[in-house]
TIGUTOR-600209 format. One line per 5 residues: number of its first residue (from 1); for each residue x, y, z of C-alpha. Coordinates in Angstrom, 3 decimals. Example, Ala and Ser with C-alpha at 12.3 -4.5 7.8 and 13.67 -1.06 7.14 Angstrom:
! residues 2
1) 12.300,-4.500,7.800; 13.670,-1.060,7.140
//
This chain:
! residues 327
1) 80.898,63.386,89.512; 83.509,65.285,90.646; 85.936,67.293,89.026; 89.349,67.862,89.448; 89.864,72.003,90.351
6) 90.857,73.646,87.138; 93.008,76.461,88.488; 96.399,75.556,89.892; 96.700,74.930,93.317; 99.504,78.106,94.347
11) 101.683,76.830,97.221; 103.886,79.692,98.978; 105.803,79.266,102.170; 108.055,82.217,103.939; 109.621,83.828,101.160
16) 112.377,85.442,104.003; 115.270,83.642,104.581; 115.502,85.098,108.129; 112.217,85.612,109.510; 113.833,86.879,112.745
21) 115.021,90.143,111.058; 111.858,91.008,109.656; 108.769,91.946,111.793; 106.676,91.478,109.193; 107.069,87.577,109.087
26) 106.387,87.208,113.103; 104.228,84.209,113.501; 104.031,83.594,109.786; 106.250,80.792,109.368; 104.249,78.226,108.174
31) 103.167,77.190,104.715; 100.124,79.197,102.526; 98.141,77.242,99.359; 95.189,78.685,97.904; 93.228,78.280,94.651
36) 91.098,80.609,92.775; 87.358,78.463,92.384; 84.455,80.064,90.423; 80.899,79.215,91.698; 78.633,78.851,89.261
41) 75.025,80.900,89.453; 72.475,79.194,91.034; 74.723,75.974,92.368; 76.793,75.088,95.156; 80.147,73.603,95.571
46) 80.744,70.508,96.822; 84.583,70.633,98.191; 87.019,67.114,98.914; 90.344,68.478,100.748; 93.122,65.868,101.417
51) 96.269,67.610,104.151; 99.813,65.466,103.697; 101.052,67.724,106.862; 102.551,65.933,109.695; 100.424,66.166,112.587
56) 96.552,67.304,110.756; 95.707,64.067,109.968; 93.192,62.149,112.122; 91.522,65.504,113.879; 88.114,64.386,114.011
61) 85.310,66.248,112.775; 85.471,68.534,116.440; 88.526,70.187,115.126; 88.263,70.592,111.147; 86.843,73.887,110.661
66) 86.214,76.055,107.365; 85.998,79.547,108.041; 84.856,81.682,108.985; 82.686,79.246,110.643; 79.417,81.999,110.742
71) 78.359,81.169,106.883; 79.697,77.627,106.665; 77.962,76.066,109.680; 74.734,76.331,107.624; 75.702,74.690,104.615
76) 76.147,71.074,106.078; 78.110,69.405,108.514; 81.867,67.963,106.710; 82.870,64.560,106.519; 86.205,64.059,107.865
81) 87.884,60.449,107.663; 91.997,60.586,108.543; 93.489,63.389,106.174; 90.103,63.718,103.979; 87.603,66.139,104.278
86) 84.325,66.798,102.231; 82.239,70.225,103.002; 79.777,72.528,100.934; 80.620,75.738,99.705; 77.036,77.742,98.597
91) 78.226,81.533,98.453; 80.973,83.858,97.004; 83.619,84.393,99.518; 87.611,83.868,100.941; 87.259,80.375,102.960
96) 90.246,79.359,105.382; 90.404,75.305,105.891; 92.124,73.995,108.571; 92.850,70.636,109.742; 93.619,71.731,113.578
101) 93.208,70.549,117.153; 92.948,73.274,119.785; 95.774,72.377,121.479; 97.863,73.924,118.255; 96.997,77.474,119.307
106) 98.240,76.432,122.479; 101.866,76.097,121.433; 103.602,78.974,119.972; 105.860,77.160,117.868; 103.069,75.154,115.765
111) 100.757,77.764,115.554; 103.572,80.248,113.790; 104.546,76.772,111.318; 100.824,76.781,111.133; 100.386,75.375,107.030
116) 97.242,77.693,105.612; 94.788,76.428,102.800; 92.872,79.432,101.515; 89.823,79.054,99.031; 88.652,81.760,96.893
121) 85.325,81.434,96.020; 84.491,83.872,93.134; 81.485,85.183,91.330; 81.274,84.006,87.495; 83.288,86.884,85.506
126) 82.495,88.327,82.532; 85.135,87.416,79.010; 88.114,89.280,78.359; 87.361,91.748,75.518; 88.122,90.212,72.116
131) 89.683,93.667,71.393; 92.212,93.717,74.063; 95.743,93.123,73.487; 98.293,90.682,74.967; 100.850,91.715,76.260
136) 103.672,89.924,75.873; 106.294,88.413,78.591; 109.128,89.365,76.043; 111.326,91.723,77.924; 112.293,94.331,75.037
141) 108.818,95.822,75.426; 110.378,97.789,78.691; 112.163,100.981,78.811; 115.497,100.755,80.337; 116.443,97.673,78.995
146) 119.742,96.816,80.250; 120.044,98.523,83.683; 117.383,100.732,85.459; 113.936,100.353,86.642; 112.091,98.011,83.823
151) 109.039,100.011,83.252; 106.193,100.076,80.370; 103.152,103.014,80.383; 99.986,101.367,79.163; 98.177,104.142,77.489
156) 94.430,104.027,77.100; 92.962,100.846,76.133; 92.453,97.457,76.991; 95.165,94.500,77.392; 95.835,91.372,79.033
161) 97.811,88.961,81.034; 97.921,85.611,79.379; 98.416,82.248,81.214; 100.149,80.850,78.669; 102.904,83.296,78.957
166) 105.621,83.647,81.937; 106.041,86.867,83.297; 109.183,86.529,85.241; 111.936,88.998,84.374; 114.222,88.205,87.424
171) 113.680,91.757,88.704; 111.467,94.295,89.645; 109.089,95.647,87.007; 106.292,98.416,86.671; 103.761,99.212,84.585
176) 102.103,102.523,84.272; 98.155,103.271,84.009; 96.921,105.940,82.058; 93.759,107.346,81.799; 90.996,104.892,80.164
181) 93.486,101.795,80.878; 91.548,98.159,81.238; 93.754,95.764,82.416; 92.524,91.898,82.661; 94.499,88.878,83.873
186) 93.650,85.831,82.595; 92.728,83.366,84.484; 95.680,81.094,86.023; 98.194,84.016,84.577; 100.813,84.916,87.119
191) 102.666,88.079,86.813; 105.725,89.249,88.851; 105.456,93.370,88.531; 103.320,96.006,90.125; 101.406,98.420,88.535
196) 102.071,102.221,89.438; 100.825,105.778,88.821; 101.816,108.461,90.759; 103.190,110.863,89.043; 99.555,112.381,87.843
201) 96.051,111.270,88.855; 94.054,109.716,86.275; 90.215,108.450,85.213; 88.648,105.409,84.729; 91.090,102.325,85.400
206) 90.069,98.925,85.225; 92.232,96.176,86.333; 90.049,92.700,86.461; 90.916,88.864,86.921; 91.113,85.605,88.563
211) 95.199,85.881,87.957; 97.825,86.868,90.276; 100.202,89.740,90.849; 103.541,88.790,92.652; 105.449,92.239,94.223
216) 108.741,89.527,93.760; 111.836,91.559,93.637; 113.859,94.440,95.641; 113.642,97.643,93.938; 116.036,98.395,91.035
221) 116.281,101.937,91.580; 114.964,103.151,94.818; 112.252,104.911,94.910; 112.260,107.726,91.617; 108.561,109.188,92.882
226) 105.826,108.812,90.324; 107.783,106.013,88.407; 108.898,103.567,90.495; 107.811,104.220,94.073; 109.828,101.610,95.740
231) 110.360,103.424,98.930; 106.797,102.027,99.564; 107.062,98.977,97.889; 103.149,98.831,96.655; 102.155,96.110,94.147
236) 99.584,98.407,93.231; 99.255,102.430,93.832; 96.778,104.756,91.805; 96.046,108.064,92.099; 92.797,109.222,90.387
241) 88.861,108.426,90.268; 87.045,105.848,88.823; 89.151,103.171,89.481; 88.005,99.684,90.067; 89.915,96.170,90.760
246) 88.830,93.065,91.041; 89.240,89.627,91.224; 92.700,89.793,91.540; 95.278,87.668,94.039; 98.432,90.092,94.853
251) 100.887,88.302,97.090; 104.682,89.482,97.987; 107.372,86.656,97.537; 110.561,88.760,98.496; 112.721,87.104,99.919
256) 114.303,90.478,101.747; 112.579,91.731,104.282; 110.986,95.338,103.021; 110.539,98.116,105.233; 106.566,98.014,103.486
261) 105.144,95.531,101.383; 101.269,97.126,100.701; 99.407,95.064,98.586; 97.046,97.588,97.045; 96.540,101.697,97.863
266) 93.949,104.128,96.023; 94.371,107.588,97.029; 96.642,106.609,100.160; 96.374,110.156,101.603; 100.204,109.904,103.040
271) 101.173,109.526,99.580; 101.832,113.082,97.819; 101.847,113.685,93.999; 105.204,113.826,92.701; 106.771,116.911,92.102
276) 109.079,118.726,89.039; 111.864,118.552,89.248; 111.579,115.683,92.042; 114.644,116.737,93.556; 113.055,120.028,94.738
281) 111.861,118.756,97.961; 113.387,115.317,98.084; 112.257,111.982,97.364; 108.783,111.214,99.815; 108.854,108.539,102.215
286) 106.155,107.118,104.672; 109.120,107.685,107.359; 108.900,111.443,107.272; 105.827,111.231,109.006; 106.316,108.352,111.016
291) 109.442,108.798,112.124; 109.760,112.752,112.022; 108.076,115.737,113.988; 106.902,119.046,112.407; 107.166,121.521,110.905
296) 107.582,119.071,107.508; 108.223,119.878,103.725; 105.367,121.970,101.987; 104.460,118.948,99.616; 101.311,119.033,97.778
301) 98.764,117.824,99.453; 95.856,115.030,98.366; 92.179,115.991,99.504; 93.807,117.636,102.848; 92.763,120.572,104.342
306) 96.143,121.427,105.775; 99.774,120.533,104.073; 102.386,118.653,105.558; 103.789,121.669,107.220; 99.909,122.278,108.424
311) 99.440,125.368,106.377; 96.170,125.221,105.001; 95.969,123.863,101.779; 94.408,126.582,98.789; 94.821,124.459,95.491
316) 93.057,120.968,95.195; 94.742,120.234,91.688; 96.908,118.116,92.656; 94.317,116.197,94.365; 93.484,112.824,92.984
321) 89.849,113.450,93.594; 87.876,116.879,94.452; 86.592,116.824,97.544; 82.971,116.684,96.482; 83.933,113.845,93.794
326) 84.577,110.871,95.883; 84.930,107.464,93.793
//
């Protein structure tokens, strides 16, 4: 028989208001759902997929594909009657559906309105640890309660994002990784922060879970290095070794248009440790390399031979990993 998906199905369309002032939205005006599906060892997935959008309906089997098309050919040819479409699913992997007729890719217009459904097919994952703590959506657990950045260090040890909570604190939060942090999500949970350390590298980080991470709101302070890091605007930057992340959905709902909007960054080697005081050099962006010629500030470099003013670079402290210690 079949079952109804047990994960939500996440519907997102452009989150800017003005797509024309942002390059970042060109030809991403259309709609995005996707769902998180677990494939069970050993078995395959046998997928039903009704479209309501105007104009997919009645495509014929010649122009429903699921993608990419290399490891889905194999599995079985779909069944496609009007708006419904049945396919197999036998591996791990991100799937794109589309109900489309090649003349849409033939008209600028629809192809940028171009309404996405993305599958996520995921490995079984292991339980949340029965020690791990919740952490709760209750906003006094945040320094700078009240006005500043809301931020909360998460020392070693292992918590969790619940699904039965709602993280939502109408502005931009970050928490802060430590050394020997585990961090699951639930699955289904949904959390509007990003999760930041740059102010010292650190060891063994685990962030794991079918949930999602929303980078939802403009910076409240701009960009305080090692704490908030908004001048980059990553849902996720670590500096250390040993890090793993996994099974995690991070998506960027702003509804301004950010100069960046990274999803995830390990060791970005642009990205220099912050320095004491932080107003000895300035507050680091991206742009002084992008937009600026040498010679630049002496910051401390990451695994670089040379500094940013190309002097070579003697001390490797600051670097998140030795060069011989690659993880």
């Amino acid at each position: 028989d079949l079952l109804p998906v047990a994960n939500p199905i996440r519907y997102q369309t452009q989150p800017v208001t003005n797509p024309n002032a942002c390059e970042d939205t060109v030809g991403q005006r259309g709609s995005l759902s996707f769902v998180d599906i677990a494939l069970p060892t050993n078995q395959v997935l046998y997928v039903e997929v009704t479209t309501n959008v105007e104009g997919q309906e009645n495509v014929g089997i010649d122009n429903f594909h699921v993608r990419p098309s290399r490891l889905t050919e194999p599995w079985g040819t779909p069944t496609v009657e009007f708006n419904l479409a049945s396919f197999y699913i036998a591996d791990t992997g991100q799937f794109s559906v589309e109900f489309a007729s090649s003349d849409i890719w033939k008209d600028l217009q629809r192809a940028q309105n171009f309404d996405a459904l993305m599958l996520f097919v995921n490995p079984p994952m292991d339980p949340i640890p029965s020690d791990a703590v919740l952490i709760e959506e209750d906003i006094t657990q945040f320094d700078n309660v009240g006005g500043g950045q809301l931020a909360r260090t998460l020392g070693a040890g292992k918590y969790y994002f619940s699904a039965a909570q709602t993280y939502d604190w109408g502005q931009d939060v970050v928490y802060h990784v430590m050394d020997d942090t585990e961090v699951y999500f639930e699955q289904n949970s949904y959390v509007k922060a990003r999760i930041i350390q740059t102010k010292q590298k650190v060891n063994n980080v685990l962030i794991r879970g079918y949930g999602v991470l929303d980078n939802a709101y403009s910076p409240t302070e701009y960009d305080i290095p090692g704490e908030s890091d908004d001048g980059s605007r990553q849902a996720i930057h670590i500096l250390g070794k040993n890090i793993e992340i996994s099974g995690l959905s991070i998506v960027n709902t702003l509804k301004e248009c950010g100069e960046f909007g990274y999803a995830l960054n390990i060791n970005a080697n642009w990205a220099p440790v912050a320095v004491s005081p932080a107003d000895s050099l300035g507050v680091f962006e991206a742009g002084e390399l992008q937009n600026g010629n040498p010679p630049y500030k002496a910051r401390p470099a990451h695994c670089q031979d040379f500094n940013m003013d190309d002097t070579q670079n003697t001390d490797f402290t600051n670097c998140p990993t030795s060069q011989n210690d690659h993880s």
